[in-house]
N, CA, C, O and CB atoms as a CASP TS submission, in Angstrom:
PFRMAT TS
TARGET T0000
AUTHOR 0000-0000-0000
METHOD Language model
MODEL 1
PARENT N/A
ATOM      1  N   UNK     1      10.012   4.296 -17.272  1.00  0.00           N
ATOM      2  CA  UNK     1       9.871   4.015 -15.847  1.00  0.00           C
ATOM      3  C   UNK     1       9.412   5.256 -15.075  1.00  0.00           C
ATOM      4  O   UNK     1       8.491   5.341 -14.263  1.00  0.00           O
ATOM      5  CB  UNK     1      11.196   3.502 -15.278  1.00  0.00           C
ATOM      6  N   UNK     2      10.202   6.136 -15.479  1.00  0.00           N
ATOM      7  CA  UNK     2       9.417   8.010 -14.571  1.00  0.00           C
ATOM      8  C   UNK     2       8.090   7.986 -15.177  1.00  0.00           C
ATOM      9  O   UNK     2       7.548   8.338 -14.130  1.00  0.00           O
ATOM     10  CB  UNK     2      10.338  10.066 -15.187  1.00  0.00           C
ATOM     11  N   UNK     3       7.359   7.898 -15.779  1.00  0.00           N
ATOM     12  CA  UNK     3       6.077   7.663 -16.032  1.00  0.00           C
ATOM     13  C   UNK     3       5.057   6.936 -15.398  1.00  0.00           C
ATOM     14  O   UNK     3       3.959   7.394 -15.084  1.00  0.00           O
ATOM     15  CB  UNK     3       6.093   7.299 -16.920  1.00  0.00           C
ATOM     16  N   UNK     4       5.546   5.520 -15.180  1.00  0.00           N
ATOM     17  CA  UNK     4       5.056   4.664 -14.204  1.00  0.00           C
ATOM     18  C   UNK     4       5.422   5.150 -12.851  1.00  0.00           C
ATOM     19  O   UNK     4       4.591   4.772 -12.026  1.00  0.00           O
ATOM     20  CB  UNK     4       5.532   3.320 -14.426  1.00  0.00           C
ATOM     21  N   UNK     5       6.230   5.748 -12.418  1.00  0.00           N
ATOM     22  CA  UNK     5       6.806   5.957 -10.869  1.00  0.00           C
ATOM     23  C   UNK     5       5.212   7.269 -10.849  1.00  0.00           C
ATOM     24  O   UNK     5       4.303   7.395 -10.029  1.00  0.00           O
ATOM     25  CB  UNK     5       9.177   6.812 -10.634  1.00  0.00           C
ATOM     26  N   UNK     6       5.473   7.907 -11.961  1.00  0.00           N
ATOM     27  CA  UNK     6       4.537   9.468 -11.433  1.00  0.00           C
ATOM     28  C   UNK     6       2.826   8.956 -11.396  1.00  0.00           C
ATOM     29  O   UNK     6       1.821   9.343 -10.800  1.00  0.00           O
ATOM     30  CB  UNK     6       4.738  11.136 -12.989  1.00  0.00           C
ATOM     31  N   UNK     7       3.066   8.146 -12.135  1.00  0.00           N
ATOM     32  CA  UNK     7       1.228   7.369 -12.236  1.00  0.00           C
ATOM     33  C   UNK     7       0.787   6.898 -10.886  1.00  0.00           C
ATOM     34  O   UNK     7      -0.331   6.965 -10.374  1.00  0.00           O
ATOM     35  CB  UNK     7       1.062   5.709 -13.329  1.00  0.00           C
ATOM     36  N   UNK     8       2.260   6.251 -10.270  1.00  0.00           N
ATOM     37  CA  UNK     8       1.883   5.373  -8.685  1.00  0.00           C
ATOM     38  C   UNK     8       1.830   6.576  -7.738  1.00  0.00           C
ATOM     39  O   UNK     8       1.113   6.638  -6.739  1.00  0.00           O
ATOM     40  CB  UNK     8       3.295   4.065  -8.004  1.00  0.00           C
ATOM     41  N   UNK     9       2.715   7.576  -8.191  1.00  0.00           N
ATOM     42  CA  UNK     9       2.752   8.128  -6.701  1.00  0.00           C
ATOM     43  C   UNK     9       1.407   9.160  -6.831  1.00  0.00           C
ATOM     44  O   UNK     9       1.027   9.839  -5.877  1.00  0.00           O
ATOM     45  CB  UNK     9       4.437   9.048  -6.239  1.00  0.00           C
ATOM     46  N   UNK    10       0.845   9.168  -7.967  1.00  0.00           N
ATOM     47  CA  UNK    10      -0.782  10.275  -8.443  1.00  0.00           C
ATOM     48  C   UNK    10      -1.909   8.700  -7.570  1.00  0.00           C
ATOM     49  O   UNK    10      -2.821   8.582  -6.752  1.00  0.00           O
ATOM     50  CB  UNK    10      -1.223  10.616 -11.405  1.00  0.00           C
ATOM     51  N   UNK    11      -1.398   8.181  -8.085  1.00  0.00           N
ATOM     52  CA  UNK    11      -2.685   6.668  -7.249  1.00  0.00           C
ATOM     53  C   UNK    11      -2.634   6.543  -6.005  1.00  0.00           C
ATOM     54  O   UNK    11      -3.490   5.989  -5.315  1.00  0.00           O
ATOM     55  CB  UNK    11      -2.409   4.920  -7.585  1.00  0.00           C
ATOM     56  N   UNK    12      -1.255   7.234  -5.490  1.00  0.00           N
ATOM     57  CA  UNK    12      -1.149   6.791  -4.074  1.00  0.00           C
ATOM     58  C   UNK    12      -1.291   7.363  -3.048  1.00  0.00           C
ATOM     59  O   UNK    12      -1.587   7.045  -1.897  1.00  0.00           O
ATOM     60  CB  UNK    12      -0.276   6.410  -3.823  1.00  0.00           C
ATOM     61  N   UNK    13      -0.800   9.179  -4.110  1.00  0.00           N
ATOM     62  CA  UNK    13      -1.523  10.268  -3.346  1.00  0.00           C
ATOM     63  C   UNK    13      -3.359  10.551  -3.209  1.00  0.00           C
ATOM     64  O   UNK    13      -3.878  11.121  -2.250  1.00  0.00           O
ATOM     65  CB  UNK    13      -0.901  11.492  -4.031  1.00  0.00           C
ATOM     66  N   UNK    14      -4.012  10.072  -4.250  1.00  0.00           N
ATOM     67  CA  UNK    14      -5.590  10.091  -4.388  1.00  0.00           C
ATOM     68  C   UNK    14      -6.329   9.207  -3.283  1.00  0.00           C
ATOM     69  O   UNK    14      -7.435   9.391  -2.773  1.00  0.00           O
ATOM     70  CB  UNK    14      -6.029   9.504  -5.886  1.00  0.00           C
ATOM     71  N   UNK    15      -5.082   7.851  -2.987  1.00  0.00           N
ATOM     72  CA  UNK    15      -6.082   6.804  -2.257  1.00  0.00           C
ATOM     73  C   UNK    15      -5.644   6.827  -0.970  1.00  0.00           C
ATOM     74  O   UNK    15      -6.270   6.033  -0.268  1.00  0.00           O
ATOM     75  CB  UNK    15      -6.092   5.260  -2.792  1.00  0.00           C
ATOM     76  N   UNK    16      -4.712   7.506  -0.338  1.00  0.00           N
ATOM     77  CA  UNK    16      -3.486   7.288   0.968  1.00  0.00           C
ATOM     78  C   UNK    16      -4.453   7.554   1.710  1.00  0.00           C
ATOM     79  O   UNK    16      -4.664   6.610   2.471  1.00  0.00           O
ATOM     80  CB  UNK    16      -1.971   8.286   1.241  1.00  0.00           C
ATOM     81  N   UNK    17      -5.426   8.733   1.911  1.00  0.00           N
ATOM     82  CA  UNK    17      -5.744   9.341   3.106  1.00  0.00           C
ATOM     83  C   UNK    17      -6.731   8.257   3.389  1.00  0.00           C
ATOM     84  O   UNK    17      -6.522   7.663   4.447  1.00  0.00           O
ATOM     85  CB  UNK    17      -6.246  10.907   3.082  1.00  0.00           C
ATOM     86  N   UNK    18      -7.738   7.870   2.701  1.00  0.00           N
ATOM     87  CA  UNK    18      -8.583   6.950   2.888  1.00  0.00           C
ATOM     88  C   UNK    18      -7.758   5.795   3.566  1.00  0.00           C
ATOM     89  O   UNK    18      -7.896   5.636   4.779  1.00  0.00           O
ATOM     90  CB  UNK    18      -9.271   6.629   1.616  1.00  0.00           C
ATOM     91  N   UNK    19      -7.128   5.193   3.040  1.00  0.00           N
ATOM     92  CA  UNK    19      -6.333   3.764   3.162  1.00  0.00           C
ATOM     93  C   UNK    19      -5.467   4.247   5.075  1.00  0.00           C
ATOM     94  O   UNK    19      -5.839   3.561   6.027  1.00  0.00           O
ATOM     95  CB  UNK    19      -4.723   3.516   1.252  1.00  0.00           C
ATOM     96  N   UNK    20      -4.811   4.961   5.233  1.00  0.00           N
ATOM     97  CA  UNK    20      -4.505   5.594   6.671  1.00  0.00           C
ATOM     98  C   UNK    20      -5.634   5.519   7.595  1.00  0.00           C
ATOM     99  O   UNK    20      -5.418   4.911   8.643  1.00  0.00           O
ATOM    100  CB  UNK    20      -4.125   7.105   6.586  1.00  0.00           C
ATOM    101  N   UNK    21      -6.758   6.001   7.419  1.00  0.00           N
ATOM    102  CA  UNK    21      -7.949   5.876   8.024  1.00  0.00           C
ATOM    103  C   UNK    21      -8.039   4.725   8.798  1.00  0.00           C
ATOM    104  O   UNK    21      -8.493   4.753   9.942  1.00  0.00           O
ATOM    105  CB  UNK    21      -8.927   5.923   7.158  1.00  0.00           C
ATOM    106  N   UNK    22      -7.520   3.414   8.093  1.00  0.00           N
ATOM    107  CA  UNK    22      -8.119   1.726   8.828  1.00  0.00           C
ATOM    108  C   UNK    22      -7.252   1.901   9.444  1.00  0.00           C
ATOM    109  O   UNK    22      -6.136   1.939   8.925  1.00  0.00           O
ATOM    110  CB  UNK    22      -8.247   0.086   8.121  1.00  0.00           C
ATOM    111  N   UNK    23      -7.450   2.092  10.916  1.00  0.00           N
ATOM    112  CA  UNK    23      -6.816   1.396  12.381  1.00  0.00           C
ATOM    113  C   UNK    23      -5.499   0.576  11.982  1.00  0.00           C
ATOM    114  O   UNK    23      -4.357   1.016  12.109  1.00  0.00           O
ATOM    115  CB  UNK    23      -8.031   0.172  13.198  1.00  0.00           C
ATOM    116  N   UNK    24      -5.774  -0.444  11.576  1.00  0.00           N
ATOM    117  CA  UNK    24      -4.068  -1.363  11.319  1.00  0.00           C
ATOM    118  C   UNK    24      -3.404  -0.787  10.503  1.00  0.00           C
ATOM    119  O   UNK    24      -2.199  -1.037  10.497  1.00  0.00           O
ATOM    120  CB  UNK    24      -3.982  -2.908  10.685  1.00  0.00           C
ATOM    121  N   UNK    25      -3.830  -0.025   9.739  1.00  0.00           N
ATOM    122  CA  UNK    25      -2.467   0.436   8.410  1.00  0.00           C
ATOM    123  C   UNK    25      -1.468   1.546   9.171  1.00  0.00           C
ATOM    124  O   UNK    25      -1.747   2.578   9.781  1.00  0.00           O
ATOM    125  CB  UNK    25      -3.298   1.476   6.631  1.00  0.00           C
ATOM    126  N   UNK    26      -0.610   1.113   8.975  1.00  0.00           N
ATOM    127  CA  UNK    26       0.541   1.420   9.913  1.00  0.00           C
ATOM    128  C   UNK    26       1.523   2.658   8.587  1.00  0.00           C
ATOM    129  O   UNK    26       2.128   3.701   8.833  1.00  0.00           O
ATOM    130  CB  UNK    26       1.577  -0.502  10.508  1.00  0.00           C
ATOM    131  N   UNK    27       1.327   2.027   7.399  1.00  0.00           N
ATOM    132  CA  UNK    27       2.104   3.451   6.123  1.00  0.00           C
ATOM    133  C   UNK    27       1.496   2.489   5.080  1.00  0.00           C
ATOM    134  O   UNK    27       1.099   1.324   5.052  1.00  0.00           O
ATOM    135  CB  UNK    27       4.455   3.855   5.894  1.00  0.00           C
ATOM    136  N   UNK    28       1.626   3.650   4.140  1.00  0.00           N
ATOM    137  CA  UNK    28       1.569   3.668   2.705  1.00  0.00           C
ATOM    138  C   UNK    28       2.531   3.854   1.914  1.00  0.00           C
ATOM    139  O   UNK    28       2.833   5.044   1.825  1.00  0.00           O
ATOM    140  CB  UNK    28       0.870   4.407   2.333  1.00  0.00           C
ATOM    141  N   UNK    29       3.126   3.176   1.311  1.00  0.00           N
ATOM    142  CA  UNK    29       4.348   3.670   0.283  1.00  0.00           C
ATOM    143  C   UNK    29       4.611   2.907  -1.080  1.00  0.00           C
ATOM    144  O   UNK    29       3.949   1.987  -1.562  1.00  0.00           O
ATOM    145  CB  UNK    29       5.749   3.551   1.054  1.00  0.00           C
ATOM    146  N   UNK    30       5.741   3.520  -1.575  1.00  0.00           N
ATOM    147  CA  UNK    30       6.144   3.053  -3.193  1.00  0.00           C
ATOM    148  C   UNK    30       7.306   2.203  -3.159  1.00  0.00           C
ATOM    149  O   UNK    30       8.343   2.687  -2.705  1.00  0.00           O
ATOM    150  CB  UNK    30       6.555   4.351  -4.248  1.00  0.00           C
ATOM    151  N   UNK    31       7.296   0.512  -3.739  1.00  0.00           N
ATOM    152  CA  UNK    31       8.271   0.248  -3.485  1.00  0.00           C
ATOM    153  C   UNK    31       7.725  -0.991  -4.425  1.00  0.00           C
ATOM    154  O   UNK    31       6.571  -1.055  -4.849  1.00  0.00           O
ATOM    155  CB  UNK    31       8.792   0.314  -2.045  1.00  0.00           C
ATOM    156  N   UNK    32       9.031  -2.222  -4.741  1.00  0.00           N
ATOM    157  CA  UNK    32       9.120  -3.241  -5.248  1.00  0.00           C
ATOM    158  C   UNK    32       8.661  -4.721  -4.280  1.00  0.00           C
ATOM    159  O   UNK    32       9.033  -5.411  -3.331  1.00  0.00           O
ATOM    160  CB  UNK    32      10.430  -3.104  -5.710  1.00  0.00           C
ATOM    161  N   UNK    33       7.435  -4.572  -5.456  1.00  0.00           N
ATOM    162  CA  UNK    33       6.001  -5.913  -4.906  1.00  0.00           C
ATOM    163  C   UNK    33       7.394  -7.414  -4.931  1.00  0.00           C
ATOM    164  O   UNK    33       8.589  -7.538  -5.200  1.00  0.00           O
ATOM    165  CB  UNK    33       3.933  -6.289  -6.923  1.00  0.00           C
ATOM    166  N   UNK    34       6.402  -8.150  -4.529  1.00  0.00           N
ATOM    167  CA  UNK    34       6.618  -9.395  -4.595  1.00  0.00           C
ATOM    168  C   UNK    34       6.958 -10.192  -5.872  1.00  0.00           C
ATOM    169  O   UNK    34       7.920 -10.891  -6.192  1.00  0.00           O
ATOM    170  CB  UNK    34       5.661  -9.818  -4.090  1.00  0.00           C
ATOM    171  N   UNK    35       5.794  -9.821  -6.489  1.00  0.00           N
ATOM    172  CA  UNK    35       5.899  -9.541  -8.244  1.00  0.00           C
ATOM    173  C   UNK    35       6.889  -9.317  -8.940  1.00  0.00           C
ATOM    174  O   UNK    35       7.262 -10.135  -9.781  1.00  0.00           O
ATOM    175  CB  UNK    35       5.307  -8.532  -8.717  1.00  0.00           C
ATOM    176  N   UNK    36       7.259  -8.633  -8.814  1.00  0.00           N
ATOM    177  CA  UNK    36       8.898  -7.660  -9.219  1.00  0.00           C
ATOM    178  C   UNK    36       8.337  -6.549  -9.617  1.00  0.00           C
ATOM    179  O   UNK    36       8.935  -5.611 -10.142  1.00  0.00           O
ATOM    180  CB  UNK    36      10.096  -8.220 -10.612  1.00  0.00           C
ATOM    181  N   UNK    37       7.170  -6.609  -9.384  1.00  0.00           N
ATOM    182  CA  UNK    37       6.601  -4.845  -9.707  1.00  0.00           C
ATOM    183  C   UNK    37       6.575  -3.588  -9.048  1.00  0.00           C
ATOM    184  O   UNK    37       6.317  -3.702  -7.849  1.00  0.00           O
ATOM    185  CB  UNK    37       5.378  -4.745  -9.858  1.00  0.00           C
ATOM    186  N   UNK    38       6.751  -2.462  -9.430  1.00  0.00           N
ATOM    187  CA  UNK    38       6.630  -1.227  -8.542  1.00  0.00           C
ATOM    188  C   UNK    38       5.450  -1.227  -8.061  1.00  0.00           C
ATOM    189  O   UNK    38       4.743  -2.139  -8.491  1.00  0.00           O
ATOM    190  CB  UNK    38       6.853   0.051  -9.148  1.00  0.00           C
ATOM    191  N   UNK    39       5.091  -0.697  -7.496  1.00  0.00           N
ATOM    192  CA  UNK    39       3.337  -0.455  -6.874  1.00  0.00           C
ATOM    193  C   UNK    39       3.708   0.195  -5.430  1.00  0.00           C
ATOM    194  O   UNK    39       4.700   0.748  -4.953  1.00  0.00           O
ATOM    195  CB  UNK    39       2.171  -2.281  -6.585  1.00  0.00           C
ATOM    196  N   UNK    40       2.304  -0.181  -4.942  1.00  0.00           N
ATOM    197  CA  UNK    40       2.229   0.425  -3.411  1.00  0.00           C
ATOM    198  C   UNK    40       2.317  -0.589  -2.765  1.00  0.00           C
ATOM    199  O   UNK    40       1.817  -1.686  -3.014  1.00  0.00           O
ATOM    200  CB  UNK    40       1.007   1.211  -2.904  1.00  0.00           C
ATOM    201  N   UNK    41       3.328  -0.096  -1.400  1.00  0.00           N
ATOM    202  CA  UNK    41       2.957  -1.549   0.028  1.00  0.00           C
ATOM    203  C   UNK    41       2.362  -0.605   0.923  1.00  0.00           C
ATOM    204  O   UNK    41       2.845   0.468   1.283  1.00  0.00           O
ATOM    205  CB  UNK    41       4.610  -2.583   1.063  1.00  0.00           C
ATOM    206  N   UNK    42       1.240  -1.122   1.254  1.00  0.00           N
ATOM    207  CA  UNK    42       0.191  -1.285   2.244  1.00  0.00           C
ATOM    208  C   UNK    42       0.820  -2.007   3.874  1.00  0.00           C
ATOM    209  O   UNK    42       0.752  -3.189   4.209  1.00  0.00           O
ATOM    210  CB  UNK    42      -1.007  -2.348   1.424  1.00  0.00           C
ATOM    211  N   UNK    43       1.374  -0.928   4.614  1.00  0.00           N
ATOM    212  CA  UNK    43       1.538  -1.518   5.428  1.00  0.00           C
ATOM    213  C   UNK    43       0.811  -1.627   6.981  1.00  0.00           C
ATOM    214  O   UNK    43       0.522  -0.660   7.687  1.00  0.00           O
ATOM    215  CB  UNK    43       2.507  -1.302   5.312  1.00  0.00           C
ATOM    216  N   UNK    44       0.616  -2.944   7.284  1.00  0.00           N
ATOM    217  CA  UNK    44      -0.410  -3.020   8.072  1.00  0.00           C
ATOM    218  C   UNK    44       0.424  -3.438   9.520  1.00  0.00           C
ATOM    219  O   UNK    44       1.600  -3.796   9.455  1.00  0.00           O
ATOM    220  CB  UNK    44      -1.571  -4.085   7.450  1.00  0.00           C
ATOM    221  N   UNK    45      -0.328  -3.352  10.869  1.00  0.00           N
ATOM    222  CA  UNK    45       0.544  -3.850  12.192  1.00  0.00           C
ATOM    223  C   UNK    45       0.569  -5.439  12.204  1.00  0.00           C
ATOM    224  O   UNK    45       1.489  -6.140  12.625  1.00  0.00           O
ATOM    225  CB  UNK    45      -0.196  -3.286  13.737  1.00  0.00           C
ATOM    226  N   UNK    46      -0.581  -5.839  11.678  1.00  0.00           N
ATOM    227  CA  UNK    46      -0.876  -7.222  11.713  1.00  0.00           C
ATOM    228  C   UNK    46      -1.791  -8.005  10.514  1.00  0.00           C
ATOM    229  O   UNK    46      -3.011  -7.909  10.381  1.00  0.00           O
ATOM    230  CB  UNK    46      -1.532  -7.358  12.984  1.00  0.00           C
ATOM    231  N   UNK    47      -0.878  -8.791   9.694  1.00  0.00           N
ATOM    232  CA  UNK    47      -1.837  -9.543   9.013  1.00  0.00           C
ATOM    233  C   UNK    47      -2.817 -10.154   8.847  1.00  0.00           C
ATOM    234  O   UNK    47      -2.646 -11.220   9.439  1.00  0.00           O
ATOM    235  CB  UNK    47      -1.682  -9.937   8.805  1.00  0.00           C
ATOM    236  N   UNK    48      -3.928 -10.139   8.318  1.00  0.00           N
ATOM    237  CA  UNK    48      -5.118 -10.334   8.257  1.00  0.00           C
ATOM    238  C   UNK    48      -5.814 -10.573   6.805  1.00  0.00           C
ATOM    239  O   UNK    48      -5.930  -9.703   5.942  1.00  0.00           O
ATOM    240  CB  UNK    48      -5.573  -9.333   8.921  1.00  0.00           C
ATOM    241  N   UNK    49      -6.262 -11.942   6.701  1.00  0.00           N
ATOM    242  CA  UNK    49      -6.890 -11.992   4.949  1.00  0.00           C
ATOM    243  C   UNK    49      -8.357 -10.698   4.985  1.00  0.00           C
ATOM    244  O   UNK    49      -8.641  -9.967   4.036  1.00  0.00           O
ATOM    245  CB  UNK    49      -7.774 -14.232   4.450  1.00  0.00           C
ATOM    246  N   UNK    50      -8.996 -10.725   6.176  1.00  0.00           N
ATOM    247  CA  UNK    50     -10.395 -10.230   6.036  1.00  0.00           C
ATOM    248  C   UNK    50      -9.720  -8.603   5.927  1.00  0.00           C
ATOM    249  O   UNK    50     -10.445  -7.821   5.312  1.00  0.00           O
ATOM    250  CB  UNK    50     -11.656 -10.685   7.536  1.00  0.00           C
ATOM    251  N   UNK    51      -8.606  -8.113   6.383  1.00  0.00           N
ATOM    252  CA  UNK    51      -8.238  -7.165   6.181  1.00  0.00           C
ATOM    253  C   UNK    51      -7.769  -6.725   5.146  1.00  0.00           C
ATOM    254  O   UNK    51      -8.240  -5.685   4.684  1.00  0.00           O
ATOM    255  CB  UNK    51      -7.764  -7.031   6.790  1.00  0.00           C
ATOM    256  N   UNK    52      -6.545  -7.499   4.395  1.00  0.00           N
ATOM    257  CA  UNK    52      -6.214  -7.995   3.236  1.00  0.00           C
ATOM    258  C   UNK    52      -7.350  -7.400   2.161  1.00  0.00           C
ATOM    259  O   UNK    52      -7.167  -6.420   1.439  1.00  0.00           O
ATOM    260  CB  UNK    52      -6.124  -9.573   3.372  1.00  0.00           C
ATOM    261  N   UNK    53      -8.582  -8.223   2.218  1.00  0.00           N
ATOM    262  CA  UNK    53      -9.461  -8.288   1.299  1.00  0.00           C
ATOM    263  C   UNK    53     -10.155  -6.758   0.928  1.00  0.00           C
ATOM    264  O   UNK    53     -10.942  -6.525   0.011  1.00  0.00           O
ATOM    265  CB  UNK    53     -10.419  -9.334   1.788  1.00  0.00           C
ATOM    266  N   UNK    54      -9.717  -5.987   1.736  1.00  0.00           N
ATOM    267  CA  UNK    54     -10.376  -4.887   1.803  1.00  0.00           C
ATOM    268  C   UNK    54      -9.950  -3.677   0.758  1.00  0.00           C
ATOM    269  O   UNK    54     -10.530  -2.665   0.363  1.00  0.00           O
ATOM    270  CB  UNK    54     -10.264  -4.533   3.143  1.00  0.00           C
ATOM    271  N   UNK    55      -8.563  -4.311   0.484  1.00  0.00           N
ATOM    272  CA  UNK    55      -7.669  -3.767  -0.620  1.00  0.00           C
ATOM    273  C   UNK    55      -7.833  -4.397  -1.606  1.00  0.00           C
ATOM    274  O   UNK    55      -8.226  -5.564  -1.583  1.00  0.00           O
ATOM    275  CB  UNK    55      -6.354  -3.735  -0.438  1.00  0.00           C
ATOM    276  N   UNK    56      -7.515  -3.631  -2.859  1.00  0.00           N
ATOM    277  CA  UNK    56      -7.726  -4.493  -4.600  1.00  0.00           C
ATOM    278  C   UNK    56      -6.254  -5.040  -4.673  1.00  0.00           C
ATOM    279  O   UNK    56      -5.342  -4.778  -3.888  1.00  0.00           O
ATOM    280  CB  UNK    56      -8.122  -3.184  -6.356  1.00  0.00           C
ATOM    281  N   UNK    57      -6.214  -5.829  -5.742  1.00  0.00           N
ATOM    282  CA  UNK    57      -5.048  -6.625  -5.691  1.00  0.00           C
ATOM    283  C   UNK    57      -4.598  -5.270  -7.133  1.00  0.00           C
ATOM    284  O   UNK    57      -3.527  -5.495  -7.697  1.00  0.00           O
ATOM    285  CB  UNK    57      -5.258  -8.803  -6.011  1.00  0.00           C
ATOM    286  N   UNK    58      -5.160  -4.384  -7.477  1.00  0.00           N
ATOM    287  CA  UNK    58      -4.904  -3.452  -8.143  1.00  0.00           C
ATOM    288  C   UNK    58      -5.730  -2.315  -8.263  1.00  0.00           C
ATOM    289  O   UNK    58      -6.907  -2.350  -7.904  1.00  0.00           O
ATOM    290  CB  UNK    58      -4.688  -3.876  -9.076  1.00  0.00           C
ATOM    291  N   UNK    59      -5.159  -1.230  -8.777  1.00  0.00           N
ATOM    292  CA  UNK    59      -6.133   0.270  -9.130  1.00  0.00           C
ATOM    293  C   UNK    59      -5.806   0.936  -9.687  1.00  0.00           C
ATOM    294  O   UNK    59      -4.641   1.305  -9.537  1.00  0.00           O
ATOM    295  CB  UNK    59      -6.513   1.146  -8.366  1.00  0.00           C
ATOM    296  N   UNK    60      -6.560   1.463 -10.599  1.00  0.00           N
ATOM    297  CA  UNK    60      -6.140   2.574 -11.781  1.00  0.00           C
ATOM    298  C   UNK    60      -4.570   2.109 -11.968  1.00  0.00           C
ATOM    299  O   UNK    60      -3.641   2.917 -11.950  1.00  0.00           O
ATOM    300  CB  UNK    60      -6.309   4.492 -11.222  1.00  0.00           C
ATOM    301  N   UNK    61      -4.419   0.784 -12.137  1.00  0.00           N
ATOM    302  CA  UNK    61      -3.183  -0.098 -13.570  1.00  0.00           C
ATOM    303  C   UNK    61      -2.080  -0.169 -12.634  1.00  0.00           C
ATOM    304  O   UNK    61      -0.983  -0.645 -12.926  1.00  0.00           O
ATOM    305  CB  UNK    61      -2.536   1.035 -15.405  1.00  0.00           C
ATOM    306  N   UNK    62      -2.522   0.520 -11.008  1.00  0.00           N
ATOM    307  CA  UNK    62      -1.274   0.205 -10.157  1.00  0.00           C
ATOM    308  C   UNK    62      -1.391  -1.127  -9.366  1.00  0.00           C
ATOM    309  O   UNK    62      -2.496  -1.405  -8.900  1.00  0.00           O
ATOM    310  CB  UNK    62      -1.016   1.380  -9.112  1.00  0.00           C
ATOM    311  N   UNK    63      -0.310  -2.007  -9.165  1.00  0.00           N
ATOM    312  CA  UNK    63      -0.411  -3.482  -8.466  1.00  0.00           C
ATOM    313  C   UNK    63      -0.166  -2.917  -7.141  1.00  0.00           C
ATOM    314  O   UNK    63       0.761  -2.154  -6.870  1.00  0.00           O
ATOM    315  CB  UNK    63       0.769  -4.804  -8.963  1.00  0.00           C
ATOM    316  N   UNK    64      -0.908  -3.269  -6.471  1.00  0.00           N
ATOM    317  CA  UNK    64      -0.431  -2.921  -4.779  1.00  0.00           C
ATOM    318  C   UNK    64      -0.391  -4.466  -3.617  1.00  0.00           C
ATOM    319  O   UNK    64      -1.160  -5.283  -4.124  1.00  0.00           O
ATOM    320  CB  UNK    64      -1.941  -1.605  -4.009  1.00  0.00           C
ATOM    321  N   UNK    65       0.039  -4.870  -2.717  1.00  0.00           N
ATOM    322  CA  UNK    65       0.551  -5.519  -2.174  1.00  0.00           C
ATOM    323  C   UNK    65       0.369  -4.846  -0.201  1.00  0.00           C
ATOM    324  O   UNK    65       0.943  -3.864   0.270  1.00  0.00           O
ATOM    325  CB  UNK    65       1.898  -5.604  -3.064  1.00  0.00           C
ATOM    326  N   UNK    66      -0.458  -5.657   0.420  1.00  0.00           N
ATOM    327  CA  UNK    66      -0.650  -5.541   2.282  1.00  0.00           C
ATOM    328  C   UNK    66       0.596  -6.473   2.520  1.00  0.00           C
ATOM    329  O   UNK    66       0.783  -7.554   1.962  1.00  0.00           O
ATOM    330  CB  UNK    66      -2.461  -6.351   3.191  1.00  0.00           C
ATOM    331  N   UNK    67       1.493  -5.810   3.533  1.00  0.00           N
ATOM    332  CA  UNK    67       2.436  -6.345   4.269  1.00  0.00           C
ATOM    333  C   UNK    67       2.462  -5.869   5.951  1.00  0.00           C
ATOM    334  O   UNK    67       2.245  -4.756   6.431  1.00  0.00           O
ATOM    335  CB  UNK    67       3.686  -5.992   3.507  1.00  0.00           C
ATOM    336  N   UNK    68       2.736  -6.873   6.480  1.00  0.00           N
ATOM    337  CA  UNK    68       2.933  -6.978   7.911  1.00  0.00           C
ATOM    338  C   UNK    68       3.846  -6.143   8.114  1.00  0.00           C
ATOM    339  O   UNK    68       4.883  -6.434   7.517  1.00  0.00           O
ATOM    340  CB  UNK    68       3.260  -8.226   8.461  1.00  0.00           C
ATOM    341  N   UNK    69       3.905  -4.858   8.952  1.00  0.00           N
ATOM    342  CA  UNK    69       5.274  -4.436   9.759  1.00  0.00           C
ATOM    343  C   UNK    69       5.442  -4.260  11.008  1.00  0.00           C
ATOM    344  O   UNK    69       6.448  -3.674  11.407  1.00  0.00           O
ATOM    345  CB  UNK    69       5.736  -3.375   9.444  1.00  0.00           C
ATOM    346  N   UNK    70       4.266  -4.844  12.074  1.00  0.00           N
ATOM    347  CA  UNK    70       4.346  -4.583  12.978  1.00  0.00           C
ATOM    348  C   UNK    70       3.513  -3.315  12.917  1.00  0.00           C
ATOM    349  O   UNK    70       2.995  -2.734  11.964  1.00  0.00           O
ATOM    350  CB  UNK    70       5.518  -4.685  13.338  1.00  0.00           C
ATOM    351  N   UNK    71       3.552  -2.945  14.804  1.00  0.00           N
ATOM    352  CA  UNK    71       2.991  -1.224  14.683  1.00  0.00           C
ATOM    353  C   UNK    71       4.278  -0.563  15.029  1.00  0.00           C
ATOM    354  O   UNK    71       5.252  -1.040  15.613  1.00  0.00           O
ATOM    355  CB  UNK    71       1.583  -0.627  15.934  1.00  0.00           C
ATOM    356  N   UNK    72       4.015   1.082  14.371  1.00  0.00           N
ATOM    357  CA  UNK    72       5.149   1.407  14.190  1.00  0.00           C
ATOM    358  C   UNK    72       5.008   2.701  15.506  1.00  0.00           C
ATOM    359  O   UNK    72       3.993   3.379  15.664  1.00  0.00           O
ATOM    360  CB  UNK    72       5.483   1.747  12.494  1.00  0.00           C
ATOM    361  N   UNK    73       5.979   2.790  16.153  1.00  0.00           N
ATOM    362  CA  UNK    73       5.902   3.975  17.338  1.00  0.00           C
ATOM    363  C   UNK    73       7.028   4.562  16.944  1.00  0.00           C
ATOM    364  O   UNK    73       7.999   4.240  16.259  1.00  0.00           O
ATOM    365  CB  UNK    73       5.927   3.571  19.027  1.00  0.00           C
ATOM    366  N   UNK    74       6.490   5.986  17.846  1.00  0.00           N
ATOM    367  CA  UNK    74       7.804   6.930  18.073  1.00  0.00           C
ATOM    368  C   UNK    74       8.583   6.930  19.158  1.00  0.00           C
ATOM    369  O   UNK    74       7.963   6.834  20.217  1.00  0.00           O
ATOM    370  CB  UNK    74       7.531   8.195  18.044  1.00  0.00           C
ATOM    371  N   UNK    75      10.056   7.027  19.252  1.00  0.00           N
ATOM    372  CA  UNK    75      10.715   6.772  20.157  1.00  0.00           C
ATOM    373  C   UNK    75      11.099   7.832  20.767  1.00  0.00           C
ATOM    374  O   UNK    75      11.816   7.746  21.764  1.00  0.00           O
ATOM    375  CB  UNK    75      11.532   6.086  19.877  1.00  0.00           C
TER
END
């Protein structure tokens, strides 16, 4: 499993800055998919398939997953 954790967080550090860039993505992080898989959630302010689509449903063997969280502010 520390093998797979260090593979996601090398995939997640290579692709984050890009993926931050799109306006709605609100974070990037490591956590347990829908799937029951580790991967990345993609988190966005507002759901969107055309947005959605813009992400792979995988990369370099990691499963990643777009989720709604709202936008996120500082208080």
């Amino acid at each position: 499993m520390q093998d797979q954790l260090t593979k996601i967080r090398k995939v997640k550090e290579k692709h984050e800055s890009q993926w931050m860039a799109i306006s709605q993505v609100q974070a990037v992080g490591i956590g347990i998919l829908k799937n029951g898989e580790t991967g990345i959630l993609i988190s966005v302010d507002q759901f969107d398939a055309n947005l959605a689509s813009r992400f792979p449903l995988e990369i370099e063997g990691v499963f990643l997953e777009v989720v709604e969280s709202g936008t996120f502010r500082v208080l």
